[in-house]
N, CA and C atoms of all chains as a GROMACS GRO file, in nm:
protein
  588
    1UNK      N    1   8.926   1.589   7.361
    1UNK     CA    2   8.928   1.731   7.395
    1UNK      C    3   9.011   1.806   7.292
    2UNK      N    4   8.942   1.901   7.249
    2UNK     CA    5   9.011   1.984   7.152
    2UNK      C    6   9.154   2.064   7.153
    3UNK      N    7   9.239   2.067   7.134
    3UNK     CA    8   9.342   2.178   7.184
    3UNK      C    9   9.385   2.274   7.057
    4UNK      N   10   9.465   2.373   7.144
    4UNK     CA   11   9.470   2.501   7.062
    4UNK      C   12   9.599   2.543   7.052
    5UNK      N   13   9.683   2.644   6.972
    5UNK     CA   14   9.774   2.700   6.998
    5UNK      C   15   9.778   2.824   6.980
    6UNK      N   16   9.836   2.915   7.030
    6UNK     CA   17   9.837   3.076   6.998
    6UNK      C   18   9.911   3.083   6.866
    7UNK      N   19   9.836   3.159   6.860
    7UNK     CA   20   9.900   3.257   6.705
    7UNK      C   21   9.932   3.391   6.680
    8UNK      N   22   9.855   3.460   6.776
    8UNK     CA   23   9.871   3.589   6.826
    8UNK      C   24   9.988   3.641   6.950
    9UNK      N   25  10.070   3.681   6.963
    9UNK     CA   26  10.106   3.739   7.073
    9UNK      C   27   9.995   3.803   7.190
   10UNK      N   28   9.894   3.841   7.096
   10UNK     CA   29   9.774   3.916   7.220
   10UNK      C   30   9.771   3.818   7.349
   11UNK      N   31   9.756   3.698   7.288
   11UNK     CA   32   9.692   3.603   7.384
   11UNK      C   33   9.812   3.524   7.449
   12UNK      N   34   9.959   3.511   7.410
   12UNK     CA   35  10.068   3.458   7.452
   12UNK      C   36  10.158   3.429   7.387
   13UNK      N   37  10.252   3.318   7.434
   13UNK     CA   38  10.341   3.322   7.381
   13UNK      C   39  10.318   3.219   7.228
   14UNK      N   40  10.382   3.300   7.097
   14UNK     CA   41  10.336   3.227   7.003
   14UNK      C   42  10.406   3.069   6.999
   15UNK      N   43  10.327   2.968   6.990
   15UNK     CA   44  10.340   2.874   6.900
   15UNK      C   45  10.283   2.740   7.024
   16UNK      N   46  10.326   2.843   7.152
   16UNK     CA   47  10.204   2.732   7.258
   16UNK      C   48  10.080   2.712   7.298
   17UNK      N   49  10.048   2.607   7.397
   17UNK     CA   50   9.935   2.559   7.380
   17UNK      C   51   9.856   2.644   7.437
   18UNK      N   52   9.743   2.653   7.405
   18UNK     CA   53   9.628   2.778   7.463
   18UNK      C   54   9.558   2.738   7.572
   19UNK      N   55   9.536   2.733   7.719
   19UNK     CA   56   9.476   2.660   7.797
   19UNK      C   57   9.369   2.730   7.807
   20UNK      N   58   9.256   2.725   7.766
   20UNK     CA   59   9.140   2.791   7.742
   20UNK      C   60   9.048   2.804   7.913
   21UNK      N   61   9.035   2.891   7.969
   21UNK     CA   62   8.949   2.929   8.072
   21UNK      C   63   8.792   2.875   8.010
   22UNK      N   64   8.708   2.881   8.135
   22UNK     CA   65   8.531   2.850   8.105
   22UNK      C   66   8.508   2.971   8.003
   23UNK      N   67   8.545   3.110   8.054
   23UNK     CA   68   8.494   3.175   8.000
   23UNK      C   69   8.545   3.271   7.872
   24UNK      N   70   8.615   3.214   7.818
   24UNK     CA   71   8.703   3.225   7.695
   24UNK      C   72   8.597   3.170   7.569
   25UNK      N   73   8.620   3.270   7.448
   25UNK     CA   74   8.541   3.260   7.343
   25UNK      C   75   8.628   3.226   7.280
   26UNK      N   76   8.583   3.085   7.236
   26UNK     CA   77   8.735   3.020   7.165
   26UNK      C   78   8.707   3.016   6.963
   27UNK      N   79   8.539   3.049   6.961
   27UNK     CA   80   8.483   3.050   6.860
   27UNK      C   81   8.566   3.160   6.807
   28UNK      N   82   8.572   3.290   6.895
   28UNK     CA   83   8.573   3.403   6.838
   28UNK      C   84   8.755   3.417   6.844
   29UNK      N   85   8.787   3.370   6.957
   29UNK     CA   86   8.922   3.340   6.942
   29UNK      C   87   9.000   3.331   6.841
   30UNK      N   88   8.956   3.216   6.763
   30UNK     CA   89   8.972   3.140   6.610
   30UNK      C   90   8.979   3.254   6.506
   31UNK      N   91   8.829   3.294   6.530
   31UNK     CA   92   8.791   3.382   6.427
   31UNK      C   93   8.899   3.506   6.410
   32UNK      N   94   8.908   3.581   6.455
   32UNK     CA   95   9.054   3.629   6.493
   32UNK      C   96   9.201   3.645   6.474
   33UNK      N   97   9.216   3.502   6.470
   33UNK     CA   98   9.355   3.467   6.425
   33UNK      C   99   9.443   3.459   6.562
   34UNK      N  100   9.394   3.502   6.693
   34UNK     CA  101   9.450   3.460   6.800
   34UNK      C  102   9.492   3.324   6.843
   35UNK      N  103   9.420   3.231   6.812
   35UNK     CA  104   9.442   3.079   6.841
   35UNK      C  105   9.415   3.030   6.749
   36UNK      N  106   9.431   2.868   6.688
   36UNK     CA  107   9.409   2.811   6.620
   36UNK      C  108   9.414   2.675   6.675
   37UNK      N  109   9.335   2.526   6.591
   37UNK     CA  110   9.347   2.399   6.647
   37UNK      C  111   9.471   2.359   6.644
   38UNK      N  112   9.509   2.266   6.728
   38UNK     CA  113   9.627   2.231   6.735
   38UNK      C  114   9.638   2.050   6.634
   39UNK      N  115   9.709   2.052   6.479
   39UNK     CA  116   9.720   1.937   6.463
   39UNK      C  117   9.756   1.804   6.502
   40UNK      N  118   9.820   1.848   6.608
   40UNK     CA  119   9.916   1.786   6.712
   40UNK      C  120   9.782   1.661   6.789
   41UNK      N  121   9.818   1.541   6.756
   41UNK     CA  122   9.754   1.419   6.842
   41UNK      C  123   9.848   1.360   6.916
   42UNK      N  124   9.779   1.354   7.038
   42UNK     CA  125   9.917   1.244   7.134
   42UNK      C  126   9.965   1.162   7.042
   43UNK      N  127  10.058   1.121   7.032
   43UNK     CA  128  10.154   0.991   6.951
   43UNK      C  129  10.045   0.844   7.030
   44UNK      N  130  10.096   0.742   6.913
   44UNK     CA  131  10.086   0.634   6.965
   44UNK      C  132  10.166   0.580   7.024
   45UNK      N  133  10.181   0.451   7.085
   45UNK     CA  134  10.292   0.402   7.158
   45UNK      C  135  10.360   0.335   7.031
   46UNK      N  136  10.477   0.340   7.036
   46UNK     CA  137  10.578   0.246   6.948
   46UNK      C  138  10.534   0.111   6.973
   47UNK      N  139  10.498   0.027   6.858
   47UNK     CA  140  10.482  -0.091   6.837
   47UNK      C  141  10.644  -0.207   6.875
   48UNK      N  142  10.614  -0.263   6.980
   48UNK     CA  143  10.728  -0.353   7.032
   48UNK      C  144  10.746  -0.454   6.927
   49UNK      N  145  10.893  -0.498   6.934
   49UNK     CA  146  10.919  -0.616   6.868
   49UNK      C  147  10.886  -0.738   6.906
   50UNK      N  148  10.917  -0.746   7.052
   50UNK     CA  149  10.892  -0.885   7.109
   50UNK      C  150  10.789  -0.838   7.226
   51UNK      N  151  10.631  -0.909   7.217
   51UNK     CA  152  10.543  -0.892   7.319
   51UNK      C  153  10.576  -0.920   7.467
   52UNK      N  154  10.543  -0.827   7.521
   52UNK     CA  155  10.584  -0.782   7.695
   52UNK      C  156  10.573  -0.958   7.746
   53UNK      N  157  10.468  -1.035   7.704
   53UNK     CA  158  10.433  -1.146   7.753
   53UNK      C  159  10.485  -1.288   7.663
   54UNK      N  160  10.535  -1.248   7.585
   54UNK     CA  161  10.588  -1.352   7.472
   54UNK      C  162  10.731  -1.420   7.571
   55UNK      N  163  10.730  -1.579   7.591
   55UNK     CA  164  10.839  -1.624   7.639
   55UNK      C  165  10.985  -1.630   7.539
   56UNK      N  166  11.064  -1.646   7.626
   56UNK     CA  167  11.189  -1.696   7.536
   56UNK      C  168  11.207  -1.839   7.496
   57UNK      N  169  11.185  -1.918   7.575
   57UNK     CA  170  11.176  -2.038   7.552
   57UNK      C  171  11.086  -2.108   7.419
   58UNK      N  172  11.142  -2.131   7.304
   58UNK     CA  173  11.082  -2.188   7.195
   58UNK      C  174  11.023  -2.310   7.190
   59UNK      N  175  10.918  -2.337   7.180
   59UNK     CA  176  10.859  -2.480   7.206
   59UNK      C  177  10.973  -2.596   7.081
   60UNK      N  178  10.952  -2.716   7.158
   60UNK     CA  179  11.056  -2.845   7.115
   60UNK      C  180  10.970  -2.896   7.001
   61UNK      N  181  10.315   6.385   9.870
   61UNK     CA  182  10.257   6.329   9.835
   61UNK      C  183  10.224   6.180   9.737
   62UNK      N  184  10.151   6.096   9.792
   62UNK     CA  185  10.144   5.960   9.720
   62UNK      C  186  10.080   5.954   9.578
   63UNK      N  187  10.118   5.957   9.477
   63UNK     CA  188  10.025   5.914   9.362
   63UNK      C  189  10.037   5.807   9.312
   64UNK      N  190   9.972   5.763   9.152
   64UNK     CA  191   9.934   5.650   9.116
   64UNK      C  192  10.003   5.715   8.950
   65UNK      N  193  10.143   5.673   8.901
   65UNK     CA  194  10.147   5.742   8.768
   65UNK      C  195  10.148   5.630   8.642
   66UNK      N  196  10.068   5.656   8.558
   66UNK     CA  197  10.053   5.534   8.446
   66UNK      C  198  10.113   5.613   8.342
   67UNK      N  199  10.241   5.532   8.312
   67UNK     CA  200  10.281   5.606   8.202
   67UNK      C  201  10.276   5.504   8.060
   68UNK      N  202  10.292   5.367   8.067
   68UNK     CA  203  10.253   5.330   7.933
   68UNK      C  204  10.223   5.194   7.971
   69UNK      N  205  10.220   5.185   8.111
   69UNK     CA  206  10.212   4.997   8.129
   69UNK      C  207  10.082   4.957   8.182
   70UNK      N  208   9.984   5.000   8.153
   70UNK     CA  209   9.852   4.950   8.189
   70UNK      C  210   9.811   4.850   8.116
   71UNK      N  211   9.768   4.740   8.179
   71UNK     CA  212   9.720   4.632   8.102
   71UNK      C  213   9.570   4.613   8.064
   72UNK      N  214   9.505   4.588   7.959
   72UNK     CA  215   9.352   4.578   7.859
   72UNK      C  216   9.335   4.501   7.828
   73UNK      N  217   9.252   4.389   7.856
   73UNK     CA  218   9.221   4.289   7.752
   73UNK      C  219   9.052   4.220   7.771
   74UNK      N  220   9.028   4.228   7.645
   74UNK     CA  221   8.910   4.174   7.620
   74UNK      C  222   8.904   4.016   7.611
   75UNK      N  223   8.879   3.965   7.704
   75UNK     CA  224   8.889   3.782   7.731
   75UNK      C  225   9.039   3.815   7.725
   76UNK      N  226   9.080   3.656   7.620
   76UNK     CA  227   9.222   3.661   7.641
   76UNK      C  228   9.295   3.742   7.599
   77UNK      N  229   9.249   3.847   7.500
   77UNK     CA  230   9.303   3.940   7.409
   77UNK      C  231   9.345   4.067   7.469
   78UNK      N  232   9.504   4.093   7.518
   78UNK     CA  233   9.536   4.150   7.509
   78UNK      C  234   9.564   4.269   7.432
   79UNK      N  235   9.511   4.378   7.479
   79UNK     CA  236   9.469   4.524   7.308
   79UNK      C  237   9.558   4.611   7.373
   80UNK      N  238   9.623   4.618   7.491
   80UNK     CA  239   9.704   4.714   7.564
   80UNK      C  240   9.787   4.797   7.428
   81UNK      N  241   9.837   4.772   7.358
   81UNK     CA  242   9.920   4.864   7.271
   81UNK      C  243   9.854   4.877   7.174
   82UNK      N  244   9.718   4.900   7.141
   82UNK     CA  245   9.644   4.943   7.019
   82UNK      C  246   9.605   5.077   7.115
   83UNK      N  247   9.584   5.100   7.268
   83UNK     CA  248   9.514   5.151   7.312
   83UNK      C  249   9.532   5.290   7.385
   84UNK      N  250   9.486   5.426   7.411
   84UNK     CA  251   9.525   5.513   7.458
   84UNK      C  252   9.478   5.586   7.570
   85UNK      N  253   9.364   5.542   7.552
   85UNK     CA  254   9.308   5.573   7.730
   85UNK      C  255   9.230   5.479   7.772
   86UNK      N  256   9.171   5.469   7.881
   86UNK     CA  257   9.072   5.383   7.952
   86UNK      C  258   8.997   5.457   8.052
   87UNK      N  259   8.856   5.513   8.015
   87UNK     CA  260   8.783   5.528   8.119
   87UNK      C  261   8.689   5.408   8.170
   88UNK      N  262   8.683   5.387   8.315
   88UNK     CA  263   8.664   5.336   8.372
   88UNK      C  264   8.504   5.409   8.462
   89UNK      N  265   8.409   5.384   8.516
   89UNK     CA  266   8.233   5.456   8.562
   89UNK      C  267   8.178   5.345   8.601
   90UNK      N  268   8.228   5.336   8.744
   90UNK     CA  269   8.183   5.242   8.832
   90UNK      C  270   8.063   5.284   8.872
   91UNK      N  271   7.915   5.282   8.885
   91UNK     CA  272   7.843   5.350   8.886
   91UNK      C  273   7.716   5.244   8.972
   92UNK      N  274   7.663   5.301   9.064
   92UNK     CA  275   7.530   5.216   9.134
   92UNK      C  276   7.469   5.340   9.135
   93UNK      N  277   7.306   5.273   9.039
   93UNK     CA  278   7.222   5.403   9.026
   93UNK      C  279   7.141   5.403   9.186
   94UNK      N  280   7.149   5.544   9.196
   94UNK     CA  281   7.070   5.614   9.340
   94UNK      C  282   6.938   5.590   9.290
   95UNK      N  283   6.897   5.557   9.448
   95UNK     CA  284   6.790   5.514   9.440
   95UNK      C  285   6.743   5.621   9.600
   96UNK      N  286   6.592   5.681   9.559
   96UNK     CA  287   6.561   5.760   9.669
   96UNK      C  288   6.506   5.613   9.765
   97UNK      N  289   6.522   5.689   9.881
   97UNK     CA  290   6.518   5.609   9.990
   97UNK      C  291   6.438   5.701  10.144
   98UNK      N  292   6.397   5.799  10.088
   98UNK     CA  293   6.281   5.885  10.202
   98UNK      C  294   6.140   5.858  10.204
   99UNK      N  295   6.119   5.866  10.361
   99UNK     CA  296   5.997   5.835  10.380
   99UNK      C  297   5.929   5.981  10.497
  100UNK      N  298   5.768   5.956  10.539
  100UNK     CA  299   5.753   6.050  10.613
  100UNK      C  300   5.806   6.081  10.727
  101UNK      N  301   5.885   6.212  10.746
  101UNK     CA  302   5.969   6.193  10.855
  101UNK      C  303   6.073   6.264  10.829
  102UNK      N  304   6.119   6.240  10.696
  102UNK     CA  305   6.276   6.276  10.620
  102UNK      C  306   6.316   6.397  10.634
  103UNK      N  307   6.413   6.429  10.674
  103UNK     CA  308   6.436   6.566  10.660
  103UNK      C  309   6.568   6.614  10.572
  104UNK      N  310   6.600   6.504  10.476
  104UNK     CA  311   6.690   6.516  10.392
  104UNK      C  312   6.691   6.416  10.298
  105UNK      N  313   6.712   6.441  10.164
  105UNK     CA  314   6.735   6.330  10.057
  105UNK      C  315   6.828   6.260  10.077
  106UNK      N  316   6.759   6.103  10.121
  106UNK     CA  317   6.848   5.964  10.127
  106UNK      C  318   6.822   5.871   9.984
  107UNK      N  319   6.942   5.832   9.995
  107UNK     CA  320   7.002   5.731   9.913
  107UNK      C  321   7.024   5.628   9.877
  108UNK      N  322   6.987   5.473   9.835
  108UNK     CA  323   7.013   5.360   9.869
  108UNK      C  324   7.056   5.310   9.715
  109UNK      N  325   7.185   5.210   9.710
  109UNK     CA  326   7.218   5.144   9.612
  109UNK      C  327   7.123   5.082   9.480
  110UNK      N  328   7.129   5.150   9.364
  110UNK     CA  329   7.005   5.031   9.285
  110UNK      C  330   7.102   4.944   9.227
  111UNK      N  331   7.037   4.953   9.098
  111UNK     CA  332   7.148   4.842   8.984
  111UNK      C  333   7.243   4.942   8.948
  112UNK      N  334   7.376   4.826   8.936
  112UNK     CA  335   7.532   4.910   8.872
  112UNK      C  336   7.492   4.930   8.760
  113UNK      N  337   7.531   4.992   8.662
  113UNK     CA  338   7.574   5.114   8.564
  113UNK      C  339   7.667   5.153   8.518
  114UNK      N  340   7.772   5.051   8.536
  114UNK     CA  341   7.897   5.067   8.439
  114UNK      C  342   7.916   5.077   8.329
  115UNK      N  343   8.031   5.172   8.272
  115UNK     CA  344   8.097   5.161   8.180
  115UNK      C  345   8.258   5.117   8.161
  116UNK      N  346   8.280   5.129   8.036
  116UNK     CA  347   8.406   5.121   8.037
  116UNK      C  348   8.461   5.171   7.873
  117UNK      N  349   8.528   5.297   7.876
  117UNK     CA  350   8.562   5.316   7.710
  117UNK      C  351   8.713   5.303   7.699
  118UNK      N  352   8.720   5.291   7.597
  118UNK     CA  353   8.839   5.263   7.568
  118UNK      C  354   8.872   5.322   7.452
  119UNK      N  355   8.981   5.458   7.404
  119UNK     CA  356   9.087   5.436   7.317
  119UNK      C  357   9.152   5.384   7.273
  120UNK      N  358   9.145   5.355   7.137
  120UNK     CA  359   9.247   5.216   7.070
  120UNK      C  360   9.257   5.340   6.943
  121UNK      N  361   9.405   5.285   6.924
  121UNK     CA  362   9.405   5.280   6.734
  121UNK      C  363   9.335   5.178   6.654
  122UNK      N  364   9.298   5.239   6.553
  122UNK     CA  365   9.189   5.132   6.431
  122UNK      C  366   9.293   5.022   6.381
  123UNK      N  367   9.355   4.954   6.361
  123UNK     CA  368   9.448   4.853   6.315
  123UNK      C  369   9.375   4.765   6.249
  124UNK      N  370   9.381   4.781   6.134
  124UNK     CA  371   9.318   4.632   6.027
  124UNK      C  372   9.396   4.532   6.038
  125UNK      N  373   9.529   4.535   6.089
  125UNK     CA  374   9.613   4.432   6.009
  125UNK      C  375   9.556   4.272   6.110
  126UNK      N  376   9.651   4.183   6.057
  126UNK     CA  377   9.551   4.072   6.134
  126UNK      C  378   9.632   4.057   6.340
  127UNK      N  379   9.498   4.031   6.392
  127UNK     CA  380   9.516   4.020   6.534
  127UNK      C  381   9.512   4.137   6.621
  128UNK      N  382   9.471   4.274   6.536
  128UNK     CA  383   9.478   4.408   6.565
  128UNK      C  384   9.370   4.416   6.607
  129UNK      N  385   9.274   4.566   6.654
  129UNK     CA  386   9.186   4.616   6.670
  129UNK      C  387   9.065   4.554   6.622
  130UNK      N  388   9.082   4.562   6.469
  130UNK     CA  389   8.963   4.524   6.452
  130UNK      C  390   8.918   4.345   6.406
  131UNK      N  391   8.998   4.320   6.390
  131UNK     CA  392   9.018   4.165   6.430
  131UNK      C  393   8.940   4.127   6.566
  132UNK      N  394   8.995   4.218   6.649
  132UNK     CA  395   8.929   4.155   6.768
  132UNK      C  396   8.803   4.233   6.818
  133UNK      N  397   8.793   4.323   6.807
  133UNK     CA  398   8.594   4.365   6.781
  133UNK      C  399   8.507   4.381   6.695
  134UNK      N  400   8.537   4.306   6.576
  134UNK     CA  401   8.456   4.284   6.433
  134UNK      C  402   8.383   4.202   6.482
  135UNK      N  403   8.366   4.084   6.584
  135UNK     CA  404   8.232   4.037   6.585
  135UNK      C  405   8.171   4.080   6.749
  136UNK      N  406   8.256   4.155   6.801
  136UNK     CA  407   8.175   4.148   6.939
  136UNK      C  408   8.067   4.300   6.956
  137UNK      N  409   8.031   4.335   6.828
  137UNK     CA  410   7.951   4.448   6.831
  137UNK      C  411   7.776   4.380   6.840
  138UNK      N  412   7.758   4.429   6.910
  138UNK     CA  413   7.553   4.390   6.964
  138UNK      C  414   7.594   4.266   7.009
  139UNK      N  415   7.679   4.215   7.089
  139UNK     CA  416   7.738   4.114   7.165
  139UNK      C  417   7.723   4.153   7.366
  140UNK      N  418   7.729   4.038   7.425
  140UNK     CA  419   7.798   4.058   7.555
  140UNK      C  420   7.920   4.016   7.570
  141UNK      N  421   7.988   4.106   7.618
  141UNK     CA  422   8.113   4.035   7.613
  141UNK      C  423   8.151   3.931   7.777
  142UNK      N  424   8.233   3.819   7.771
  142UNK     CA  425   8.213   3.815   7.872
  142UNK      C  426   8.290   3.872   7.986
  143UNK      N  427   8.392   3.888   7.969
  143UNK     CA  428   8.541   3.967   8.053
  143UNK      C  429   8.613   4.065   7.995
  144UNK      N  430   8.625   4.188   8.056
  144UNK     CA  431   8.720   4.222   8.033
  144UNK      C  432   8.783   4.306   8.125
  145UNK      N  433   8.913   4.301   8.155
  145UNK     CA  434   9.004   4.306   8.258
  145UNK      C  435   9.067   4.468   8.255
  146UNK      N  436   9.079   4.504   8.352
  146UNK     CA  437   9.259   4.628   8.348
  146UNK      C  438   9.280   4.626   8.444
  147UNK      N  439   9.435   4.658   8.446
  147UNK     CA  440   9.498   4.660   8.565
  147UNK      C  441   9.593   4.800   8.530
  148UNK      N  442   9.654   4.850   8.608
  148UNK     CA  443   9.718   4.942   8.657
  148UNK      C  444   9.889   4.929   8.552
  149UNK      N  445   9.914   4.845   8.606
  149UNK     CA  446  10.028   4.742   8.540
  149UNK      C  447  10.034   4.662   8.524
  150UNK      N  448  10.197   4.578   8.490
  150UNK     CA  449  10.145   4.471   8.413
  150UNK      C  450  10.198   4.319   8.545
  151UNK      N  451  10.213   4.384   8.662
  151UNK     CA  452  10.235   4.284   8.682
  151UNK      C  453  10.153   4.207   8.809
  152UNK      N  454  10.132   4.133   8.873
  152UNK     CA  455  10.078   4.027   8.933
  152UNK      C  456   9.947   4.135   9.013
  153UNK      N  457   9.815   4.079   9.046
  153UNK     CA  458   9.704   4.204   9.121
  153UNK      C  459   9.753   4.192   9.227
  154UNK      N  460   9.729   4.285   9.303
  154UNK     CA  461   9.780   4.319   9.435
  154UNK      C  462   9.699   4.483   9.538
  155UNK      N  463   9.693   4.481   9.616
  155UNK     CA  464   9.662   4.628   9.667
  155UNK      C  465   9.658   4.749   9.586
  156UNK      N  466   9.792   4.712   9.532
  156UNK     CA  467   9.857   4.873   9.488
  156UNK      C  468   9.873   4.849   9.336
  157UNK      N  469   9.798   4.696   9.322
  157UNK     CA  470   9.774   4.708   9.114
  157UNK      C  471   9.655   4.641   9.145
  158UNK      N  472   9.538   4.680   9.128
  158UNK     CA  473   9.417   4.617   9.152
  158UNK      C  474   9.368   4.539   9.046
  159UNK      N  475   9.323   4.468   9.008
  159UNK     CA  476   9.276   4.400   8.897
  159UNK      C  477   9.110   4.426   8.853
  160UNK      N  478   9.085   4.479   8.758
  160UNK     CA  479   8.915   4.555   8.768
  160UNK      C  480   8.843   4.437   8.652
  161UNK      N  481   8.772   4.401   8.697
  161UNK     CA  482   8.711   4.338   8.615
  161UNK      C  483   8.528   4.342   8.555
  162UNK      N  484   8.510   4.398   8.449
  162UNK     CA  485   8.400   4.396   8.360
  162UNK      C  486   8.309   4.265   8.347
  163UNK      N  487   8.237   4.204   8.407
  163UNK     CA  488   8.221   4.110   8.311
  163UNK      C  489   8.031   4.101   8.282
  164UNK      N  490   8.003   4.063   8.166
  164UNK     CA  491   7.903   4.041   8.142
  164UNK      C  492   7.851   4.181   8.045
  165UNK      N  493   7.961   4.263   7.990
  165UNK     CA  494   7.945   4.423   7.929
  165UNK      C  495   7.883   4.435   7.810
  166UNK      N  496   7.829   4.503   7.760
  166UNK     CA  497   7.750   4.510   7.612
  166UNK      C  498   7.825   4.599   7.545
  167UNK      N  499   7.830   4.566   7.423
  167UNK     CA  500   7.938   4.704   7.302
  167UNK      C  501   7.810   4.694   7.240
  168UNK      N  502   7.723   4.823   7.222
  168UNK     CA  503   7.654   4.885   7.119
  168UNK      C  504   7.725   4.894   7.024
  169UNK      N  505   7.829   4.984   7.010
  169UNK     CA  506   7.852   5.057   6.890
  169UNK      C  507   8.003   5.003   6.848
  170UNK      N  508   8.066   5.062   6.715
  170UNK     CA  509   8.178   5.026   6.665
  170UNK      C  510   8.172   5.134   6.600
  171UNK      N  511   8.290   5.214   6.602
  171UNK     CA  512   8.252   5.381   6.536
  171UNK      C  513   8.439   5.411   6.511
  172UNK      N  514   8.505   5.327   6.407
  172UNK     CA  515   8.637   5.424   6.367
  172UNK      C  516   8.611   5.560   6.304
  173UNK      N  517   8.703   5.603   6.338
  173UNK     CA  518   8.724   5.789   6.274
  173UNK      C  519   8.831   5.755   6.197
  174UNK      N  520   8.777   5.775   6.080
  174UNK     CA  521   8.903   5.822   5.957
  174UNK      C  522   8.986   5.983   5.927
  175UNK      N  523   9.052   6.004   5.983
  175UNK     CA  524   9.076   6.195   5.981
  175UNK      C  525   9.182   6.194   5.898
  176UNK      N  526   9.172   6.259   5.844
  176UNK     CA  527   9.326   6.307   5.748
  176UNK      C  528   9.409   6.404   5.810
  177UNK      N  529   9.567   6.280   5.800
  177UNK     CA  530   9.651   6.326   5.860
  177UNK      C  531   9.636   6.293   5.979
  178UNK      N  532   9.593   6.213   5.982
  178UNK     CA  533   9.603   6.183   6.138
  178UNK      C  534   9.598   6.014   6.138
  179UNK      N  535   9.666   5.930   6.276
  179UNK     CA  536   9.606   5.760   6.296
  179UNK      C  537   9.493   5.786   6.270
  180UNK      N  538   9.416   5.694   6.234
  180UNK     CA  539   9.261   5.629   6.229
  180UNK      C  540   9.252   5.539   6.409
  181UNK      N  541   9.152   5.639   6.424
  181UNK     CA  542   9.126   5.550   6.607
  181UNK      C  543   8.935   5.510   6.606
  182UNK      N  544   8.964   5.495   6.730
  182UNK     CA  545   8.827   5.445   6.732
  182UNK      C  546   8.808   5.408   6.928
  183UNK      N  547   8.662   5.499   6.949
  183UNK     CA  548   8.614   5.504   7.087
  183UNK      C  549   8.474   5.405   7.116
  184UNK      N  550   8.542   5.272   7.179
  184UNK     CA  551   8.445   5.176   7.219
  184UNK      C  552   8.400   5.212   7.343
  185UNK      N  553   8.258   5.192   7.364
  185UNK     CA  554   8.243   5.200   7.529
  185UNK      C  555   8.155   5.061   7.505
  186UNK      N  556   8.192   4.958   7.628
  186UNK     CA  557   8.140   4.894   7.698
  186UNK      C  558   8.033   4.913   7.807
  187UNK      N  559   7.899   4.858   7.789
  187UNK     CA  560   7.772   4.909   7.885
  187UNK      C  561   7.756   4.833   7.981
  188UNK      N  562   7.736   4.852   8.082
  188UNK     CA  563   7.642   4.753   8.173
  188UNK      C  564   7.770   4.630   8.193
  189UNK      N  565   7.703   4.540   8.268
  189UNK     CA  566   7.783   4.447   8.349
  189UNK      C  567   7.826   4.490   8.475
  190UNK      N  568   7.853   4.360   8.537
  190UNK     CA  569   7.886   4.380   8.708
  190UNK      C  570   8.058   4.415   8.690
  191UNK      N  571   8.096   4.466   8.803
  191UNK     CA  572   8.213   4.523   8.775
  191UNK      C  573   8.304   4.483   8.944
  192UNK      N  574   8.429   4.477   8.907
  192UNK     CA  575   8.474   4.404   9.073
  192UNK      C  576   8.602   4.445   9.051
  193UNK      N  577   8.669   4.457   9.190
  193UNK     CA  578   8.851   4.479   9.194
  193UNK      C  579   8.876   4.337   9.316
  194UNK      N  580   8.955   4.293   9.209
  194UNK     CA  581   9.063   4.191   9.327
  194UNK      C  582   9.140   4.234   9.331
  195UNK      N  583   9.235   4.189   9.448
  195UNK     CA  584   9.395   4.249   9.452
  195UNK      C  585   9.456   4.149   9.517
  196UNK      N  586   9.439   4.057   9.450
  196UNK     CA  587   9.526   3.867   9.499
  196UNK      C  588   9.492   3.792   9.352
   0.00000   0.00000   0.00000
């Protein structure tokens, strides 16, 4: 799902996320300079050192 | 006596776009065309609801700069628009701030006036569309 952020004051407060209604023209939005895409991707999870399932016990 | 006084806090916006401070008046022409409604018998011209007939114009200043005026109706000319809102003030709808809503309106035209010596403005009217007041 796409997300957005304001850029405009018209539309809110600048620099947050735009929660776009059904009936919101987000084409024209853009066009505008009111909103823009948001580069922002959820993060990944931090890569663990030792696997959740990895024992302690070292084989003999 | 009770009145209703708007002195600068009326709220405008086309979708999400708030234009309230580009803007200087708002007429509003809630309108259901009459429709005759007499038959043999009548002894007076009756009336019955046809299709609404709204408008809605609006005063704005012309503002090029970006996110202004014309930013935001440079493409919605020979468009429908789908919403557009006013309220009384700016804060929550209610009885006594009704919330009016446009939706489904046509902008024919786009017509700034350049005058010397004077702002550059510009009179949009919005055509047609169903038109409604909430007040919750």
């Amino acid at each position: 799902m796409d997300r957005y952020v304001i850029t405009s004051s018209r539309v809110g407060e600048i620099g947050t996320a735009f929660v776009a209604s059904p009936s919101d023209d987000i084409a024209w939005l853009i066009a505008g300079g009111f909103i823009q895409r948001s580069d922002t991707h959820p993060s990944k999870g931090a890569k663990l050192a030792i696997k959740p399932d990895a024992t302690e016990n070292e084989k003999d | 006596m009770a009145t209703s006084t708007y002195l600068s806090n009326p709220v405008i916006s086309i979708g999400a776009v708030d234009i309230s401070d580009q803007c200087t008046a708002a007429t509003l022409t809630q309108t259901f065309t009459e429709l005759q409604a007499n038959a043999f018998g009548s002894t007076a011209v009756a009336y019955v609801a046809g299709l609404q007939n709204n408008t809605l114009t609006l005063d704005l200043y012309w503002s090029t700069a970006a996110s202004e005026t014309y930013a935001t109706l440079k493409a919605l000319v020979g468009t429908v628009i789908t919403t557009i809102t006013i309220k009384g003030a700016s804060g929550a709808a209610s009885p006594t701030n009704p919330l009016g809503t446009l939706t489904g309106s046509y902008l024919p035209t786009l017509a700034p006036v350049y005058t010397l010596g004077a702002l550059t403005t510009c009179s949009v009217s919005f055509m047609g569309g169903t038109f409604a007041y909430t007040e919750a």
